[in-house]
C-alpha positions as CSV (number, residue, x, y, z in Angstrom):
1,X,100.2,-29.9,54.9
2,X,102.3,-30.1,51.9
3,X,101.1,-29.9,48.6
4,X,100.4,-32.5,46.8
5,X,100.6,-33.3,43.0
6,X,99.6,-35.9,40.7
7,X,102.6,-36.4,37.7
8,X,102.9,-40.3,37.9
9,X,100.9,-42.7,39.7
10,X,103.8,-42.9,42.0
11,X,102.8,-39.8,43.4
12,X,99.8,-41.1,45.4
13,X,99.8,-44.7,47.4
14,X,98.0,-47.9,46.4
15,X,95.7,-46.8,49.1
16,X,95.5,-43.6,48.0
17,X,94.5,-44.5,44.4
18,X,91.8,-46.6,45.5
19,X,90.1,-44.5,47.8
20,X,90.3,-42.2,44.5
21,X,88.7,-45.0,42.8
22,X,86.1,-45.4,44.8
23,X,85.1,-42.1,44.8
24,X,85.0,-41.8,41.5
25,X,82.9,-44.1,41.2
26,X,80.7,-42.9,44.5
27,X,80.3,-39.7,42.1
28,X,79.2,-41.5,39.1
29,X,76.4,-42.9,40.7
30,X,74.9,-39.9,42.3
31,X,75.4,-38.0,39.0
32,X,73.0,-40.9,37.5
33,X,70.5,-40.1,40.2
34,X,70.9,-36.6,39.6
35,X,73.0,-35.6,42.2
36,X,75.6,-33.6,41.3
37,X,77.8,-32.2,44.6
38,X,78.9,-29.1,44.7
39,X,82.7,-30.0,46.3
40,X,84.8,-27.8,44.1
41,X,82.5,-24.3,44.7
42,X,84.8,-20.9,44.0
43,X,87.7,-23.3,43.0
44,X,89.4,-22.4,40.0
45,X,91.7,-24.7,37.8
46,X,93.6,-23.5,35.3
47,X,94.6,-25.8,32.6
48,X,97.7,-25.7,30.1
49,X,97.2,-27.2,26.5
50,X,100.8,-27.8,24.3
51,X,98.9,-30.7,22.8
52,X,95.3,-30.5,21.8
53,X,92.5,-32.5,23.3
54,X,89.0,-33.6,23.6
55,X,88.3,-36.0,26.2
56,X,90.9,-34.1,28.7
57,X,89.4,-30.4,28.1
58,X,85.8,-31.7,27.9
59,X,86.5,-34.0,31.1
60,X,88.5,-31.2,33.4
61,X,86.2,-28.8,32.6
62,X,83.0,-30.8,33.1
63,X,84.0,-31.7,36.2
64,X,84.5,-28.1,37.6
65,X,81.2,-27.0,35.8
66,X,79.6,-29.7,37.5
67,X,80.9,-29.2,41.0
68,X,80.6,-25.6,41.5
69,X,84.0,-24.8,40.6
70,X,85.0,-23.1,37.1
71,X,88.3,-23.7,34.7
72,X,90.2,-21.8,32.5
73,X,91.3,-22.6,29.0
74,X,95.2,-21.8,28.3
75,X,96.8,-22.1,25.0
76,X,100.4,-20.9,24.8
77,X,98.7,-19.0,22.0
78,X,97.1,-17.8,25.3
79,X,99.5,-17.5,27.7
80,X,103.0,-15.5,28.1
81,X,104.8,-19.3,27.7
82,X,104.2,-18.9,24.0
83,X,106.2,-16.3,24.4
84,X,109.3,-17.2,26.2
85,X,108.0,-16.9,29.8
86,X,109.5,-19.4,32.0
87,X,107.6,-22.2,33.2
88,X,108.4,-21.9,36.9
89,X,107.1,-18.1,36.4
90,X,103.9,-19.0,35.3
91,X,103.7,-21.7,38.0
92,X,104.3,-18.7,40.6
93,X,101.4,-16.6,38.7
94,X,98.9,-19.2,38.5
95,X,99.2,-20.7,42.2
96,X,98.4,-17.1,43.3
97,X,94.8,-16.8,41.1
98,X,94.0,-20.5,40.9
99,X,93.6,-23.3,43.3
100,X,94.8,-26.3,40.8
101,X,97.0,-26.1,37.4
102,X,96.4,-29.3,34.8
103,X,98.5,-29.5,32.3
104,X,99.1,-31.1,29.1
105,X,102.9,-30.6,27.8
106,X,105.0,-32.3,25.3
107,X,108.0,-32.9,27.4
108,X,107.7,-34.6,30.8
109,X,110.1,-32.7,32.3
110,X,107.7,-29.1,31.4
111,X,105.6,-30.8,34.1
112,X,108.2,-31.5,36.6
113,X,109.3,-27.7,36.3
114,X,105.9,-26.6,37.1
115,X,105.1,-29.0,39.8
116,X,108.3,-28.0,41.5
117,X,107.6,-24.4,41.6
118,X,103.8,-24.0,42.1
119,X,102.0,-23.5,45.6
120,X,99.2,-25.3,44.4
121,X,98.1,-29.1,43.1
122,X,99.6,-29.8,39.6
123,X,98.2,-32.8,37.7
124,X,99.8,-34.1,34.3
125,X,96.5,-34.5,31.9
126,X,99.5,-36.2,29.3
127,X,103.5,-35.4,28.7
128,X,105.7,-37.5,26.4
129,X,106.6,-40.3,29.3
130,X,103.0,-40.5,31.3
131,X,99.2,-40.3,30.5
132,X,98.2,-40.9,34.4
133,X,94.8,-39.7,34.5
134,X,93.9,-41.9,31.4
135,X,94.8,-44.9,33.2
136,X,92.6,-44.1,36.4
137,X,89.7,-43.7,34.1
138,X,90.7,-47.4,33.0
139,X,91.5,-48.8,36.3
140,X,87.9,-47.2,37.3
141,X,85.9,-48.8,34.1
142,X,87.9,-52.3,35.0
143,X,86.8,-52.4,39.0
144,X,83.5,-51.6,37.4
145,X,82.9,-54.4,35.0
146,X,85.3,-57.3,36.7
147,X,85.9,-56.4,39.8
148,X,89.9,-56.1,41.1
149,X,92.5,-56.0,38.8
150,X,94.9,-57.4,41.4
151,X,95.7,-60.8,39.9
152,X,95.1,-60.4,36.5
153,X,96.6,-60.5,33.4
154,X,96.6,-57.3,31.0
155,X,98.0,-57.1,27.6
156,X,99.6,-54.0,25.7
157,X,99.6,-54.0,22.3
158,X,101.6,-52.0,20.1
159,X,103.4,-48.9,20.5
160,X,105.4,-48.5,24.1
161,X,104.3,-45.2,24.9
162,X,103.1,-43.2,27.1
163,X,100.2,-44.9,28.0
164,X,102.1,-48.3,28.3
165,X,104.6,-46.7,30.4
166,X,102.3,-46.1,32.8
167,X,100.7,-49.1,32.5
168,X,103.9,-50.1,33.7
169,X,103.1,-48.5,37.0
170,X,100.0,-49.6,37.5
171,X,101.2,-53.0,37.3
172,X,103.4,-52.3,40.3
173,X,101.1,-50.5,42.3
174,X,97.8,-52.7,42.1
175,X,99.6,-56.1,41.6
176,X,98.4,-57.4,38.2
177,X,100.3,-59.4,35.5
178,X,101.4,-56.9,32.3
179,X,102.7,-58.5,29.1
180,X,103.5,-56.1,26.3
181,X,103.6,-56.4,22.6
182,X,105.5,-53.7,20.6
183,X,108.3,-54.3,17.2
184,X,111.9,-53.7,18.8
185,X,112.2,-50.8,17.9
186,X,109.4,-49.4,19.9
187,X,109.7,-51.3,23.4
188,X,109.3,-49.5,26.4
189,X,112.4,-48.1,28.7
190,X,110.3,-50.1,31.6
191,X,113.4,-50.4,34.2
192,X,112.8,-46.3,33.9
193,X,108.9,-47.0,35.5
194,X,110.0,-49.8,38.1
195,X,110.0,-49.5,41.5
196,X,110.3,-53.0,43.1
197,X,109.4,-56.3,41.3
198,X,107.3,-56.5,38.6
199,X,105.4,-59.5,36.6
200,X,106.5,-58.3,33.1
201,X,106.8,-59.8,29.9
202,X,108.1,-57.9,26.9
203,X,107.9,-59.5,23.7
204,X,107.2,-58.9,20.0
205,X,104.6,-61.6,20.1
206,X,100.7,-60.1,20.2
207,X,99.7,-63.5,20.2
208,X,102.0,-64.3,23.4
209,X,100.8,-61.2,25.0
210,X,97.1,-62.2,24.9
211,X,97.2,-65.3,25.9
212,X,95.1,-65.7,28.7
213,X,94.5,-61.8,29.4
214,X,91.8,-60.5,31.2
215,X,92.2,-56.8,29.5
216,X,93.7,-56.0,26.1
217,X,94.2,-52.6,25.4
218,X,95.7,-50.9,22.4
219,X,96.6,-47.1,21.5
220,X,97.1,-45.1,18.2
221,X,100.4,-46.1,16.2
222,X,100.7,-42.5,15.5
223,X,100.4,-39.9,17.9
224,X,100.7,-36.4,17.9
225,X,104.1,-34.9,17.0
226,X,105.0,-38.7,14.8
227,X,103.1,-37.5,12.4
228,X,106.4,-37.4,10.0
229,X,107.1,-40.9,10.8
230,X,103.7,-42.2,9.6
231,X,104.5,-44.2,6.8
232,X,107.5,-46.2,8.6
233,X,105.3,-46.6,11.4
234,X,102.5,-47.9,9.8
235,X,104.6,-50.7,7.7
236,X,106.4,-51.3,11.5
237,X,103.5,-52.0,13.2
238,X,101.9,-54.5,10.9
239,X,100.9,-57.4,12.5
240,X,100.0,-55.7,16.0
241,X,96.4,-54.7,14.7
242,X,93.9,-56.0,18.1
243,X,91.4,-58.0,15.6
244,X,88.7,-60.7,16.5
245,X,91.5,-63.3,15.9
246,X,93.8,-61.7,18.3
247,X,91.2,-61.5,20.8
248,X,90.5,-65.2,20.8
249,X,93.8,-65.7,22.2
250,X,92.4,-64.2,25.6
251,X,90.1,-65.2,28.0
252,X,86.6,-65.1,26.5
253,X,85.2,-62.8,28.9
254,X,88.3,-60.3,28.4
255,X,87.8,-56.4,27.9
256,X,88.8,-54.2,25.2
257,X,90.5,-50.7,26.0
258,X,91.8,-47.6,23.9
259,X,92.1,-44.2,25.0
260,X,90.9,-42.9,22.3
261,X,90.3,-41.9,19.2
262,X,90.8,-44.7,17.6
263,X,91.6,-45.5,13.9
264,X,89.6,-48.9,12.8
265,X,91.4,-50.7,10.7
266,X,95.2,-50.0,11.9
267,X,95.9,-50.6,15.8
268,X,92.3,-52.0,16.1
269,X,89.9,-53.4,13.4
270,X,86.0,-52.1,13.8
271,X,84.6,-55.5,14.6
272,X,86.7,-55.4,18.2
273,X,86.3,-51.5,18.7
274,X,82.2,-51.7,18.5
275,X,82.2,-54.9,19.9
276,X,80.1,-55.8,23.5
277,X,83.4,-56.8,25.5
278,X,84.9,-53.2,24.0
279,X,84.3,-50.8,27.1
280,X,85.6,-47.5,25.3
281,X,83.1,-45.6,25.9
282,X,82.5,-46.4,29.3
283,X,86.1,-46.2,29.3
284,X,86.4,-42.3,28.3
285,X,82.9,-41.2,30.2
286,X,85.1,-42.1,33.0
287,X,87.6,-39.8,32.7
288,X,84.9,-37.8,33.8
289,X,84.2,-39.2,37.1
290,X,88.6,-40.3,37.7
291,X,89.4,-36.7,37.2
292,X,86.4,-35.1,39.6
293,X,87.6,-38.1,42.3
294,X,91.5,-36.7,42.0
295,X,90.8,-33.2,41.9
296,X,88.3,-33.9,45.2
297,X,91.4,-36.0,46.8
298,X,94.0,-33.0,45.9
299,X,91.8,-30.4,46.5
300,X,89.8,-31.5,49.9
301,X,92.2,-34.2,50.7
């Protein structure tokens, strides 16, 4: 059987994804009873950082611990790719010691290289076009509190990033309604993320976009590596903070997401973040249980 990897949701069917879903879930539940299986014993994954991170390290490597399998930390402080080494090189190195490579790269098409030359599963933990693994986590924490997103509406807010990207591709995939939110200058390429018909709305209207949602979710306005472009983004983005009067605008049952970490008082104000329909925390915790589902799927099939 081919190997297979995990750099866009694309890579796996709608079936696919769900069965991942489910047993993500499946996991989470014997973990709260104590039950931790021990599916990834003598499995190594190694696991590339260009960006820095707390919920993807703590998540990847928790799930390993967990499961009887063990990670390794890599830098390119760490590594001979801090040095000039080429990517597809250390893709040939590390599929001969380890059994999975995550990684977490600036530039998308870092992860492409690696994928394309590695004998074993590559995952993308977050590259400049795609933060798949985030969204599982919130398709998980969704199914979870309301049941099948298929149907509904979900609104974007802000910056069209890499998360909303992707966002764009889960629209796709599990059939829901996505209106996004950003100033002009910071719309999503989406026809770059279609793949058939989509229900899409892009406008520069947060108040449009919320109408009616059954999700809002948010992200930073200024994320690592636009750290120069703080002040212009900052003054851009006004008017896009998720508040309480925003979130009127949605269904009143409607969830709050962010990936995380969150500044209160610019994309989202504190009242929404620590409010009871925010589900952030469930929300990250879940990247815990996503990740150990995909790595099971990649790794067991």
């Amino acid at each position: 059987m081919s190997t297979r990897h995990f750099l866009s949701l694309y890579d796996l069917t709608r079936d696919e994804l769900l069965r991942v879903l489910r047993r993500a879930t499946e996991l989470k539940e014997l973990r709260a009873r104590g039950q931790r299986p021990q599916i990834f014993q003598h499995r190594v994954l190694a696991m590339i950082f260009e960006k820095a991170s707390t919920r993807t390290r703590v998540s990847f490597e928790a799930a390993m611990a967990e499961s009887g399998g063990s990670s390794i930390f890599l830098s390119p402080a760490d590594t001979q790719l801090g040095r000039g080494e080429p990517v597809e090189d250390t893709a040939r190195v590390l599929s001969r010691m380890c059994d999975a490579v995550m990684a977490r790269t600036v530039a998308h098409d870092t992860i492409e290289r690696l994928a394309a030359a590695a004998d074993v599963p590559v995952i993308n933990a977050l590259t400049d076009r795609l933060h798949p693994c985030q969204v599982l986590a919130d398709l998980q924490t969704f199914f979870e509190h309301r049941g099948d997103i298929a149907g509904r509406k979900v609104a974007w807010i802000g910056d069209g990033n890499n998360m909303c990207n992707t966002y764009v591709e889960a629209a796709q995939i599990f059939g829901f309604e996505l209106a996004i939110a950003t100033p002009r200058e910071f719309q999503p390429r989406v026809e770059d993320y279609l793949r058939g018909e989509a229900r899409l709305l892009l406008t520069q209207d947060p108040h449009a976009a919320v109408a009616g949602a059954d999700l809002v979710v948010t992200d930073v306005w200024i994320s690592m590596g636009h750290e120069s472009e703080a002040a212009a983004r900052l003054e851009c983005f006004k008017g896009y903070q998720v508040n309480a009067k925003l979130m009127s605008k949605a269904k009143p049952d409607a969830l709050f997401m962010h990936c995380l970490p969150a500044h209160r008082g610019e994309e989202v104000s504190a009242e929404v973040l620590d409010h009871p329909q925010s589900v952030v925390w469930d929300e990250a915790g879940n990247r815990l249980h996503a990740q150990k589902a995909l790595l099971d799927f990649l790794l067991n099939g």
